[in-house]
N, C-alpha and C positions, 0 to 999 in steps of 0.2 A: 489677683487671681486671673483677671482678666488679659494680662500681659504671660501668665504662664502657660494659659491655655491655648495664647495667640503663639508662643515659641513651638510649642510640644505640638501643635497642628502644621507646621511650620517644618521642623524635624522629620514630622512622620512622611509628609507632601516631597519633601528632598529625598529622603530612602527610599519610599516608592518608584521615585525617578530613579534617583539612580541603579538599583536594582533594574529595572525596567529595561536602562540603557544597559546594562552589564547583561543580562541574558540577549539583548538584540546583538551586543559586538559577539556573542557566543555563537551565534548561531548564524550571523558573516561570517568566521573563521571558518565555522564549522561547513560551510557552503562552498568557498576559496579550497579548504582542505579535499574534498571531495572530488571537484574538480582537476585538482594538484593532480590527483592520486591516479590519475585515467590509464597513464602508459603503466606503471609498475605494474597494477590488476591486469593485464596483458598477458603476464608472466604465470598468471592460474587456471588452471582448467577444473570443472565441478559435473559432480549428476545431478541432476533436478527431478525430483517428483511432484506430479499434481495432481491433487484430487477433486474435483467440482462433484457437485450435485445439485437436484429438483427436488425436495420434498412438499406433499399436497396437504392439503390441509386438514386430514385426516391423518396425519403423519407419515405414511406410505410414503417411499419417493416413486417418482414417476421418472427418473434417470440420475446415474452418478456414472462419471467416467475415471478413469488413473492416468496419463501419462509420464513416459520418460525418459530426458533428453541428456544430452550431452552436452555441455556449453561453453562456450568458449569466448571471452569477452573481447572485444574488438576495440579501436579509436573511440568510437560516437556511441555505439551499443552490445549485444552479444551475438554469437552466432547456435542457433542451437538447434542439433542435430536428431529429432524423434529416434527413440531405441524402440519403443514400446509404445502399446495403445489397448486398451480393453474397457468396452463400457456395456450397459443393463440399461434394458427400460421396460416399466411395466406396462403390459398391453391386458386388461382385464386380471385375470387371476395368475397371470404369466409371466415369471420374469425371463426376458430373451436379452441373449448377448450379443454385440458385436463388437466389431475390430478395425473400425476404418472413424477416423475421423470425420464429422461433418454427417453422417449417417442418419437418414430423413425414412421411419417405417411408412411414412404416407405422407401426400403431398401438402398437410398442412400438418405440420409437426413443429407446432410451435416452441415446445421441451426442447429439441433438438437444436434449433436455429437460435436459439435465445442462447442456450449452453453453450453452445460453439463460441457466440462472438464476444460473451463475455469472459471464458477463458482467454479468448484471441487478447482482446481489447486491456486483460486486466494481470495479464503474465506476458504478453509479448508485444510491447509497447515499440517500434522500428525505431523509435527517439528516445527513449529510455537506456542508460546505460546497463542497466540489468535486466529489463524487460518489465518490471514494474510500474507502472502509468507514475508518473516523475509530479503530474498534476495533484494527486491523493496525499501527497507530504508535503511539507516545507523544508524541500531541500536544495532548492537551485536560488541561486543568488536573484535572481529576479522576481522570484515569488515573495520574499521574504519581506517585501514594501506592504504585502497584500496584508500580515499580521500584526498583531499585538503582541509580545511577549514576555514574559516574567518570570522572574526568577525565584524558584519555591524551594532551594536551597542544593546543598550536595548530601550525596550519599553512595553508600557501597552497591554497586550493581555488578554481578558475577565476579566478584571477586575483586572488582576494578573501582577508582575513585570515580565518580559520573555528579554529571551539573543536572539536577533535575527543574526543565523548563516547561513552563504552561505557556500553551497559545491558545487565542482566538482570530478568527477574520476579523477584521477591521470594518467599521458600518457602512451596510450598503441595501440599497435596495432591490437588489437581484440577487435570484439564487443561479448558480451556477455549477450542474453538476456534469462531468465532463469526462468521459476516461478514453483511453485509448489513444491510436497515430493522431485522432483530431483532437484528444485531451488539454491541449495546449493552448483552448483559445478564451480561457475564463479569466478574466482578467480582477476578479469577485472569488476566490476560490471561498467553497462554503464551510471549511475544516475548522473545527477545535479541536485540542487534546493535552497531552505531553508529551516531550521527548525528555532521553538519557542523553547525555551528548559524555563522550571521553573525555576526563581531563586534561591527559596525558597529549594523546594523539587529537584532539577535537574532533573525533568521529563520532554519527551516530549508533549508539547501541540498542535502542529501542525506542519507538514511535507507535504512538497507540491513536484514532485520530476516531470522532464524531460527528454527524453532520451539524453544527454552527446556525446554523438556519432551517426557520421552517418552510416545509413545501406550501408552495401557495395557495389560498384556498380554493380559489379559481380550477385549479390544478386540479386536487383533491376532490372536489365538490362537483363541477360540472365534466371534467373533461374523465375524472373518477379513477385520474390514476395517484397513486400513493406509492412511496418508500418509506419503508419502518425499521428504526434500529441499522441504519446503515453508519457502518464504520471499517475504518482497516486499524487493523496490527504488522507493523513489521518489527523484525530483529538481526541483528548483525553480530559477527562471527570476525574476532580479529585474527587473522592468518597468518600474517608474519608484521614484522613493525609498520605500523602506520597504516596497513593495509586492511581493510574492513568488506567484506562483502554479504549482502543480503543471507543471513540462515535460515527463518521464516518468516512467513508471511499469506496473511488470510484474512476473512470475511463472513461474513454470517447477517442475512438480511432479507424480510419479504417485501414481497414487490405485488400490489393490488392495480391491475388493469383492466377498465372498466365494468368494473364490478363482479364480472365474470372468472377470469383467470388471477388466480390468487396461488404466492409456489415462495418457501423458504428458500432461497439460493446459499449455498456453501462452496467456499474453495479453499484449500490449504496448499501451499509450494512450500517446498522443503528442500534446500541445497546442503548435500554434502560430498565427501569425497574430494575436499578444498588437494589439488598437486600443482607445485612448482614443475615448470615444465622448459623446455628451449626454444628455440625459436617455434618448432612444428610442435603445434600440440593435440595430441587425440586421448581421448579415453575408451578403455576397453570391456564392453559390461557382461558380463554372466546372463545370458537372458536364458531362464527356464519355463 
């Protein structure tokens, strides 16, 4: 008995690994392919919408804005051109509109400043090939030392065969949350989640991610600032062979700073309108 228990523990210790190793080579490929792919996505132009908001803790929001650009993807990242802009904030029983980005109704407008940098920071990353903070996924070959990953089997995702993989961060004693052009310098990323990855093409399809680690108490406790429920979703859109680019992607998450300022943060991006195009590429929008 004691010899078959010692095989059968033996068995299971090898499949674990090897699965192990078979979703980590998935998700190299899947990294190498992404990379590959830079000049072809050259060839596409898209609209982008985004919506953020501030909601208070009474539920009210106290600002949400829409954007809408034009985009146009580059060498290293995208180029993207504002069509549109329209945003609300509530000032007592009032809800009042503007129309300019960055829009301060008074000199400490904290809703405002906060909204702006994290739209900035978390859709228009200047090192980002698509403008999404590159740091929030595991998808750049040099991150992927940072994870664990496992392989929880295959399955049909939109129609397509897909590798369904679990990660976590790999143990450490630093939290490190990081977004934005300076998103790049965590070398601890604090992510768990899954991804879809394509059979076929080994692209990603869908990346759902958690934060991995608790905030510190230190943090929480004396310094009294908190994040609760912070996570991203993204999803991708294959466009023509091999070719995959971001279709949505969003958040939903509150933020407690010092005790006092307490705000559910929401954002949604939504690419569509995927055209092949020639060398010059523009898009033309109906703005009503």
């Amino acid at each position: 008995m004691r010899t078959l228990t010692l095989v059968a523990c033996l068995t299971t210790q090898t499949a674990f690994a090897q699965t192990s190793d078979n979703a980590t080579e998935i998700m190299a490929k899947m990294a190498a392919k992404m990379d590959s792919s830079a000049e072809a996505r050259r060839q596409f132009v898209y609209q982008q919408t985004i919506k953020a908001g501030m909601i208070r803790g009474d539920g009210q929001f106290s600002r949400r804005e829409s954007r809408e650009y034009s985009v146009t993807p580059q060498p290293s990242g995208t180029e993207k051109k504002l069509v549109s802009f329209k945003g609300e904030y509530r000032k007592g029983k009032q809800v009042l509109a503007y129309t300019e980005r960055g829009y301060k109704y008074k000199d400490n407008d904290i809703d405002g400043e906060l909204l702006e940098d994290l739209v900035k920071d978390l859709t228009d990353d200047k090192d980002s090939r698509d403008g999404i903070s590159e740091s929030l996924f595991p998808l750049r070959t040099k991150d992927l030392r940072s994870y664990r990953f496992s392989m929880k089997g295959r399955t049909e995702y939109n129609g397509r065969q897909a590798y369904h993989i679990a990660f976590e961060p790999l143990p450490s004693n630093d939290v490190c949350i990081h977004v934005g052009d300076e998103g790049h310098d965590c070398d601890d990323p604090p992510w768990k989640g899954e991804a879809w990855i394509d059979v076929e093409d080994l692209q990603p399809m869908r990346i759902d991610t958690q934060l991995g680690r608790k905030i510190p108490w230190v943090v929480r406790n004396v310094l009294g600032t908190n994040l609760k429920q912070l996570g991203f979703s993204v999803s991708y859109e294959r466009v023509a062979d091999g070719i995959w680019f971001p279709r949505t992607y969003g958040t939903e998450f509150r933020v407690d700073v010092l005790w006092l300022y307490k705000r559910t943060i929401t954002l949604s991006l939504v690419n569509s309108g995927f055209k092949k195009t020639g060398a010059i590429s523009t898009i033309t929008y109906d703005v009503h």
